[in-house]
C-alpha positions as CSV (number, residue, x, y, z in Angstrom):
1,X,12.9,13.2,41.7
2,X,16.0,14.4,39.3
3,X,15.4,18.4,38.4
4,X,17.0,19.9,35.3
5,X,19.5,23.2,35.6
6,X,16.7,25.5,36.6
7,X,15.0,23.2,39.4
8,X,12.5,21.8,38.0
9,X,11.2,18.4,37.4
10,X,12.7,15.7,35.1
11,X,11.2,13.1,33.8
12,X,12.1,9.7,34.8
13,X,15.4,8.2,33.6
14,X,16.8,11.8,32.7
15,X,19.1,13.7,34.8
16,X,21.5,16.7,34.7
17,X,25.3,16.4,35.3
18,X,26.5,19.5,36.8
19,X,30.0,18.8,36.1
20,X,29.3,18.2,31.9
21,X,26.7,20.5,32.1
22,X,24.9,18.1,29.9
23,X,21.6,15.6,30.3
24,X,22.0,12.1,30.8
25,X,19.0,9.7,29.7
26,X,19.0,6.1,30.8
27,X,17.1,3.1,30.7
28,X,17.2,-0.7,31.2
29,X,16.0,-3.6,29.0
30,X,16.2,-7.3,29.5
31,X,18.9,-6.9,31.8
32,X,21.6,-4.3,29.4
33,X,21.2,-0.4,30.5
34,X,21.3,2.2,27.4
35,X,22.6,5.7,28.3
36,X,22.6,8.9,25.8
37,X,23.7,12.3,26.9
38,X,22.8,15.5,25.3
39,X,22.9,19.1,26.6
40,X,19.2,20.4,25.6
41,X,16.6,19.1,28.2
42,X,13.9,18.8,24.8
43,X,16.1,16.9,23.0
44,X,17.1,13.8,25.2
45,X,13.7,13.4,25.7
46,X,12.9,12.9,23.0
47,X,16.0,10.5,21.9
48,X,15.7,8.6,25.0
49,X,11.7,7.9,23.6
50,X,13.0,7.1,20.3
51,X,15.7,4.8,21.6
52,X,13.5,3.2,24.0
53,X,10.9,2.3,20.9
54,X,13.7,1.1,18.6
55,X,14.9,-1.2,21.6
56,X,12.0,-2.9,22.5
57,X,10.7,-3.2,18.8
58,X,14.1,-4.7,17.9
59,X,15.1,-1.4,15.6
60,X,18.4,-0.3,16.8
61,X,21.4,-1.4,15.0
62,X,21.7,-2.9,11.6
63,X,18.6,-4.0,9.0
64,X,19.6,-7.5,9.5
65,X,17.7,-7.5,13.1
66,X,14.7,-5.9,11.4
67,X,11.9,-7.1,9.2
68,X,8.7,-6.4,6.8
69,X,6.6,-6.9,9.4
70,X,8.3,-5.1,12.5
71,X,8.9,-2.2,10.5
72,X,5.7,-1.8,9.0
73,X,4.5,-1.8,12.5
74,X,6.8,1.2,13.3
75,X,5.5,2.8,9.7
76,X,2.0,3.1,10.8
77,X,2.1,3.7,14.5
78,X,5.1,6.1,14.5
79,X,5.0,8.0,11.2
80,X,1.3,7.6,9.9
81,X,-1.0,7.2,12.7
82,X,-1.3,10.8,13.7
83,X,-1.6,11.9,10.6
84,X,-4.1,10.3,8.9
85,X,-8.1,9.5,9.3
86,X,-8.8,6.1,11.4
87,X,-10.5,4.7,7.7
88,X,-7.0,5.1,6.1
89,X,-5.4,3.7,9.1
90,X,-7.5,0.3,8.7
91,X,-7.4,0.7,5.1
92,X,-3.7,0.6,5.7
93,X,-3.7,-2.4,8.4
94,X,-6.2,-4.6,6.1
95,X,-4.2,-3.7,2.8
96,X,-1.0,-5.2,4.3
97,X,-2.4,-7.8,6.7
98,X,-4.3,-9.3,3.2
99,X,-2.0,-9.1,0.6
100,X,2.0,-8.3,2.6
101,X,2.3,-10.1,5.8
102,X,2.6,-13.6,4.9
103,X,4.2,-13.6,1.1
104,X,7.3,-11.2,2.5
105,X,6.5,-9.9,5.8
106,X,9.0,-12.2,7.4
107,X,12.0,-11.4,4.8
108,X,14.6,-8.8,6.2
109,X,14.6,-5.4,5.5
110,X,17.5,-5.2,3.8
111,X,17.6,-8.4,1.9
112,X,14.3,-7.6,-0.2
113,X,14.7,-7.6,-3.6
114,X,12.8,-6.1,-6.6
115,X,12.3,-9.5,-7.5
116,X,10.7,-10.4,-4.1
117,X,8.0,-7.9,-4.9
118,X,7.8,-8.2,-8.5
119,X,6.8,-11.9,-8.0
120,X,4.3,-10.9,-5.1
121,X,2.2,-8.3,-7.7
122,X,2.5,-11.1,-10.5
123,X,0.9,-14.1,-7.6
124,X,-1.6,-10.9,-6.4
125,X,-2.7,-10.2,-10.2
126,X,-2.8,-14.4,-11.7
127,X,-3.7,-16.1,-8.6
128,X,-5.7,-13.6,-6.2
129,X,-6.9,-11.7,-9.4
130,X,-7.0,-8.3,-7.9
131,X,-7.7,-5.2,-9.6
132,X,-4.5,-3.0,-11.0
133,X,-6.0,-0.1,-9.0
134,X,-5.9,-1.7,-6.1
135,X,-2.0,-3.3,-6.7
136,X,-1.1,0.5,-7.1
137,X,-2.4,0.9,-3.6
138,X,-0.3,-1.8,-2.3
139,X,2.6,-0.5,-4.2
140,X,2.2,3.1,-3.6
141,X,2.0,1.8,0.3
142,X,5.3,-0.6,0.3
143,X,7.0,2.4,-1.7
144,X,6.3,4.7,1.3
145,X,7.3,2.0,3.8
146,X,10.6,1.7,2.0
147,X,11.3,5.5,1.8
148,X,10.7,5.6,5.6
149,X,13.1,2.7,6.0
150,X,15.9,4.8,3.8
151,X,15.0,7.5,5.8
152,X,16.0,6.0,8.8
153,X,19.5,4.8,7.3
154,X,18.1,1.1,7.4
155,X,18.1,0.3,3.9
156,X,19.9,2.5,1.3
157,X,17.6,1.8,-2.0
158,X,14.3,1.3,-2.5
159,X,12.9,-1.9,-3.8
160,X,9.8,-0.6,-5.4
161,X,11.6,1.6,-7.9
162,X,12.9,-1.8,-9.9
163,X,8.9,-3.1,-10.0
164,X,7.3,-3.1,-13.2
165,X,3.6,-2.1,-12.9
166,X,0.5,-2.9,-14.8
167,X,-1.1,-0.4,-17.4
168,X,-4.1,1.0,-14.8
169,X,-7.5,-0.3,-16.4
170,X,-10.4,1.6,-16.0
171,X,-13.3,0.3,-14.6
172,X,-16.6,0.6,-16.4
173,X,-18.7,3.0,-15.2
174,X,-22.5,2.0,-13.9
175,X,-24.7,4.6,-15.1
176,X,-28.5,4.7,-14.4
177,X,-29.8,5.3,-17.9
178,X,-32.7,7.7,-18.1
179,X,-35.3,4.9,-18.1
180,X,-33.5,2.9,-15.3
181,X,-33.7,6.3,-12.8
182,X,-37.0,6.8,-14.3
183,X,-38.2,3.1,-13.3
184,X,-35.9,2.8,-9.8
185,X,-37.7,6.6,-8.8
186,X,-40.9,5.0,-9.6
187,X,-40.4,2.0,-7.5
188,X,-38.9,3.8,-4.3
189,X,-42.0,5.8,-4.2
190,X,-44.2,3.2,-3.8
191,X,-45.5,1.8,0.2
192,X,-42.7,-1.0,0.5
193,X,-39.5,1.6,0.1
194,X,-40.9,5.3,0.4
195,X,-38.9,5.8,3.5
196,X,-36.2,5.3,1.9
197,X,-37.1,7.8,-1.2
198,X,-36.0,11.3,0.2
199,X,-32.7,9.4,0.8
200,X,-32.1,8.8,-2.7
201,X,-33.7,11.5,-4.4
202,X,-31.2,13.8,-2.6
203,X,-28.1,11.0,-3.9
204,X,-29.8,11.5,-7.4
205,X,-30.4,15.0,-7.0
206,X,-26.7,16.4,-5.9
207,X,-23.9,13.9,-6.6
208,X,-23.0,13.3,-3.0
209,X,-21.2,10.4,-1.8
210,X,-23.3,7.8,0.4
211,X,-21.1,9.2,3.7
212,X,-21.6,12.3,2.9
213,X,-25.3,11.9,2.9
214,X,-25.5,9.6,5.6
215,X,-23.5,12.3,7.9
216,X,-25.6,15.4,7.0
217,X,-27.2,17.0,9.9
218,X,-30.3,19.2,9.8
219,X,-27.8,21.9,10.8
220,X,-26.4,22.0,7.3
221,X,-29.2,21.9,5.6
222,X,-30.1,25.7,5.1
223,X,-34.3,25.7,3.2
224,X,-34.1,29.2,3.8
225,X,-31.3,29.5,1.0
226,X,-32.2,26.3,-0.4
227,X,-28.4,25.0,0.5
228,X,-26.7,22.0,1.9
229,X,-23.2,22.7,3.5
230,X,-21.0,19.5,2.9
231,X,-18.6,19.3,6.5
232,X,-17.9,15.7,7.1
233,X,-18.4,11.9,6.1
234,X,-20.1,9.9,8.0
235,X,-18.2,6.3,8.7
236,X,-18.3,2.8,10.7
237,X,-15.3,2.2,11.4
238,X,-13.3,-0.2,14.0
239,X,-11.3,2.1,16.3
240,X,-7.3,1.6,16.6
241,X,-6.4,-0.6,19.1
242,X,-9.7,-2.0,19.8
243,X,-12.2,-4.6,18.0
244,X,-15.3,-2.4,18.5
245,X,-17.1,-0.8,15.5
246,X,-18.5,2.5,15.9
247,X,-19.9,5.2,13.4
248,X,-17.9,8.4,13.7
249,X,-17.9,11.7,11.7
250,X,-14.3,12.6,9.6
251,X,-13.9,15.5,7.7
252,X,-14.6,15.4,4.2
253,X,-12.4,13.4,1.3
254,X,-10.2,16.5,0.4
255,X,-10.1,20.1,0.7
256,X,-13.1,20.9,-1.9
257,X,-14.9,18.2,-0.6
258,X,-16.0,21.0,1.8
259,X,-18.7,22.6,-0.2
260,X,-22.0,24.0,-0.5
261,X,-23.9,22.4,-2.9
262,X,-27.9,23.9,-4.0
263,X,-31.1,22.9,-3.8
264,X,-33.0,22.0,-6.3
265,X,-37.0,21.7,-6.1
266,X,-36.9,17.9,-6.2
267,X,-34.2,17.6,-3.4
268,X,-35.8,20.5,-1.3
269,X,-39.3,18.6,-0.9
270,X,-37.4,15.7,-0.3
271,X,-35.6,16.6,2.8
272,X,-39.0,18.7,3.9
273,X,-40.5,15.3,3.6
274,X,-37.6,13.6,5.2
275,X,-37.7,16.0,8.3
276,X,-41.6,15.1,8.6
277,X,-41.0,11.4,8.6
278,X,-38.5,11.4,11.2
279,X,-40.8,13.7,13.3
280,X,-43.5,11.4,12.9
281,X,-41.5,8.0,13.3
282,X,-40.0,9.2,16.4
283,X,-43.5,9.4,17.9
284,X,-44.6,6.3,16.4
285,X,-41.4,4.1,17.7
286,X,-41.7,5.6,21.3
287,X,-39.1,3.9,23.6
288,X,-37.7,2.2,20.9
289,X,-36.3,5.7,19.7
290,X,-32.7,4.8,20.0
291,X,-30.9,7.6,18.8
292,X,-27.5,7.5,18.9
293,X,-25.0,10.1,21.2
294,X,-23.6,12.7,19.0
295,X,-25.9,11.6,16.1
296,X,-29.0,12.9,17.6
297,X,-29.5,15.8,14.5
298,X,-29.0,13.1,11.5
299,X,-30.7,13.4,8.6
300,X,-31.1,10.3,7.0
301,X,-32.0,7.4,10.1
302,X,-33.0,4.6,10.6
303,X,-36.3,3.1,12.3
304,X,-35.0,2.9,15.7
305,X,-33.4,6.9,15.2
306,X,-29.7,5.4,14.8
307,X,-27.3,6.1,11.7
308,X,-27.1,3.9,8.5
309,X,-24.1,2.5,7.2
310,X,-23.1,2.9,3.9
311,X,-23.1,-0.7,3.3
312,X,-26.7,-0.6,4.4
313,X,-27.4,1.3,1.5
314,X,-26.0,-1.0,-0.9
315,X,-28.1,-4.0,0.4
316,X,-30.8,-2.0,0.1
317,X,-30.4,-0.9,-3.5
318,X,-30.0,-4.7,-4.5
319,X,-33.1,-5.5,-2.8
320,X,-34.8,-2.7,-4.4
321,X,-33.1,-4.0,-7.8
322,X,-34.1,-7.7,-7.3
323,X,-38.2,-6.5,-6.6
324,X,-38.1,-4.4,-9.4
325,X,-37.0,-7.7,-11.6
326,X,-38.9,-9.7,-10.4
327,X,-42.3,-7.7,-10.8
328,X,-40.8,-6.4,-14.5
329,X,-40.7,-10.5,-15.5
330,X,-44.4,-10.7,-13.9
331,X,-45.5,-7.9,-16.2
332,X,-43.9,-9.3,-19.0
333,X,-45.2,-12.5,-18.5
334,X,-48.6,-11.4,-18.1
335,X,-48.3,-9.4,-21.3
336,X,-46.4,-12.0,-23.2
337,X,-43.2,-10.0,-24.0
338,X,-39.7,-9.4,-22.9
339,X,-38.9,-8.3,-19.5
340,X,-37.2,-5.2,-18.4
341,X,-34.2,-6.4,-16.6
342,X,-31.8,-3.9,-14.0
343,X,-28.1,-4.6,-13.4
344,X,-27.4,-4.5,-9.8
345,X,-25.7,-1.5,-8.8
346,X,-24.3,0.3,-5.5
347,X,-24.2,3.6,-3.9
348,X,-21.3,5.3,-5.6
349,X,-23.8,4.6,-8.9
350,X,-26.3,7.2,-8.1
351,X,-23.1,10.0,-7.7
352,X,-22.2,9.0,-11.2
353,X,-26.2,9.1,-12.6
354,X,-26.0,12.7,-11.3
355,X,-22.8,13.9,-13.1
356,X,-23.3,12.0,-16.2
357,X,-27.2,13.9,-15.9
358,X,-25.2,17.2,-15.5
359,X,-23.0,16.3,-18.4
360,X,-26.2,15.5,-20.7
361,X,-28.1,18.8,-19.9
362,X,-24.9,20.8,-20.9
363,X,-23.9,22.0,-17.5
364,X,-20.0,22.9,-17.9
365,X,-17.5,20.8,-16.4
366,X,-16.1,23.1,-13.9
367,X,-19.6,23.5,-12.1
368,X,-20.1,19.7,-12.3
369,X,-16.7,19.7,-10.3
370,X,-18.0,21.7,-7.6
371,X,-21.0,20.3,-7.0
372,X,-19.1,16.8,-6.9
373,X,-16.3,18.3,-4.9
374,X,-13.6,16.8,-7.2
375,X,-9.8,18.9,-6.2
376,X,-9.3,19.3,-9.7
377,X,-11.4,19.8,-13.7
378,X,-9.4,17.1,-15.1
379,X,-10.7,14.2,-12.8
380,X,-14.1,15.4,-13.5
381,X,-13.5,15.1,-16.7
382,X,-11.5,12.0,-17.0
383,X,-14.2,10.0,-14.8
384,X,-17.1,11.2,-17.3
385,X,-15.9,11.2,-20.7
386,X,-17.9,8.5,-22.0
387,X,-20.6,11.0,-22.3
388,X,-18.8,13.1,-24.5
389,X,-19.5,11.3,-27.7
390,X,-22.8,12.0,-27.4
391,X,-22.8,15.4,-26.3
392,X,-20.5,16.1,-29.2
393,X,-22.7,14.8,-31.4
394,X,-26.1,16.8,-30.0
395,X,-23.8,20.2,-30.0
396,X,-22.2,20.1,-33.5
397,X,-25.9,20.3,-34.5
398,X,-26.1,23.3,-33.0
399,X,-23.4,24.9,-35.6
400,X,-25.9,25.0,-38.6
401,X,-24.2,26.1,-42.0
402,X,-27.4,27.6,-42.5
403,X,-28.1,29.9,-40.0
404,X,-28.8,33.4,-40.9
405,X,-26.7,35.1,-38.3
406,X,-23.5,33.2,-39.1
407,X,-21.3,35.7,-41.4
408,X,-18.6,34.3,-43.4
409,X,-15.4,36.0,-44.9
């Protein structure tokens, strides 16, 4: 075993020349030996890893050996992969696998044009008919994948910067409208989905996101201060290198996603309620009790004691949506009038019923922000102004020309 200039242990393919008083690293691949020298131990270790990657991932040299693909490879496993949440890192493989690979993946680094990608977003937006949010995505991705690349002296301008982008179009908001929550809350209470009602209620009742309420242990639920402490997502994700789907716990979306959001009365019987029914369907399933390791505190479960997906939830709500329908037109029909008819709607739908509630009851925007845990006023504000017409309306007739207490001049 070599040992450095003190004794001790090298690792393998590094040595130290007594005579340069320097470090050599060498290795051999396909037959051709590399060698590098350097004179801090630290340092050739780590050039002789880098060199070693760039070698047997076809990197070293000139753009022309590298492309799309085998540098987007090196993107996300060198410079990404240890610095981001395993959903971002599938968010990232998916994004390019659907939309990069095969248009340009193949094309050389260096020879990619503007026009290359320009004509990809134009086929994504006519053909594939993708959202402009989600082209950003893909463009705010290749942008980063190009300023790596230019980092690494591989390609000295960055395509993206000559791509003309789409005006982002905002999505219209779902909203429960006071006589949809009115009619869903009515429905959920009744035999067929009351186990599901604490779940929503608390959705309705605080803003959070479906992971966030799905991940909630009884540990950050506080009754005493009527609180719950917002400390991770909960997600089912594949894992990196590996086909296998597992629910893990990340921490939350941003920084003020980590909050403590309050109780109030509605939300605080629900989870009393909820911690009852999963005392009671415990005993009732037995053996079948299948809770999972690590998940053995969760709040919301489900029959068999394991977490719910957030997908879960969604099918559930359109079931929910599709009974309620179909025993509106039954009423109607038995009546002789005009159905009520519900728009399907997901998850994320209840978060916005909460903050456009907030809104309507004249709770200012900056605590609407915390209890959402947006990072800043504006987005609050940005995502809900279509309730401000309204609200303007209702508090200009609060100024009233003829109010007593008003002094002029």
């Amino acid at each position: 075993m070599a040992l450095d200039k003190n004794g001790k242990p090298l690792p393998k393919g590094i040595s130290w020349r007594e005579k340069e008083k320097r470090y050599m690293g060498r290795f051999q691949y396909e037959g051709k030996t590399y060698t590098i020298y350097n004179s801090n131990k630290t340092a050739i270790i780590k050039e002789l890893e880098n060199l070693k990657y760039e070698i047997i991932h076809g990197l070293k040299g000139k753009a022309d050996k590298v492309t799309l693909n085998m540098w987007f490879d090196t993107w996300l496993n060198v410079y990404k992969k240890n610095s981001i949440k395993p959903t971002s890192y599938r968010n990232y493989e998916n994004l390019y696998k659907n939309s990069i690979r095969d248009a340009i993946g193949h094309r050389q680094l260096d020879l990619i044009k503007p026009l290359h990608i320009q004509k990809l977003y134009t086929e994504l937006l006519l053909e594939r008919n993708i959202s402009t949010r989600h082209l950003r995505n893909i463009n705010s991705m290749l942008y980063n994948i190009f300023k790596i690349a230019i980092q690494n002296n591989l390609i000295v301008r960055n395509p993206c910067e000559g791509v003309s982008m789409p005006k982002l179009e905002q999505p219209e908001m779902r909203v429960l409208s006071t006589e949809e929550q009115q009619i869903f809350i009515e429905y959920v209470r009744s035999e067929r989905w009351r186990y599901y009602e604490p779940l929503f209620i608390v959705m309705l009742g605080t803003g959070m996101r479906c992971g966030e309420a799905l991940g909630l242990s009884w540990d950050d639920i506080d009754f005493e201060h009527k609180e719950i402490h917002i400390n991770h997502t909960l997600v089912y994700i594949k894992e990196p290198d590996s086909d296998i789907y597992k629910f893990s716990l990340q921490t939350p979306k941003t920084k003020s996603s980590r909050r403590t959001i309050p109780m109030n009365d509605d939300v605080f019987k629900a989870l009393k309620i909820q911690h009852s029914n999963t005392l009671k369907m415990r005993l009732f399933m037995g053996a079948d009790w299948k809770a999972l390791e690590g998940f053995e505190n969760t709040v919301f479960v489900n029959y068999y004691g394991r977490p719910m997906q957030p997908s879960e939830i969604t099918n559930m709500l359109k079931k929910i949506v599709a009974y309620i329908n179909q025993e509106e037109k039954a009423k109607a029909d038995k009546n002789g009038s005009e159905p009520f008819v519900m728009e399907d709607f997901h998850a994320h739908t209840l978060r916005h019923t909460f903050a456009t509630r907030c809104f309507e009851l004249g709770i200012d925007g900056k605590t609407v922000q915390t209890y959402l845990g947006h990072s800043s006023i504006k987005m609050t504000l940005d995502l809900y102004t279509h309730v401000m017409p309204n609200k303007l309306h209702d508090d200009m007739q609060k100024v009233s020309v003829m109010n007593p207490q008003i002094k002029y001049g």
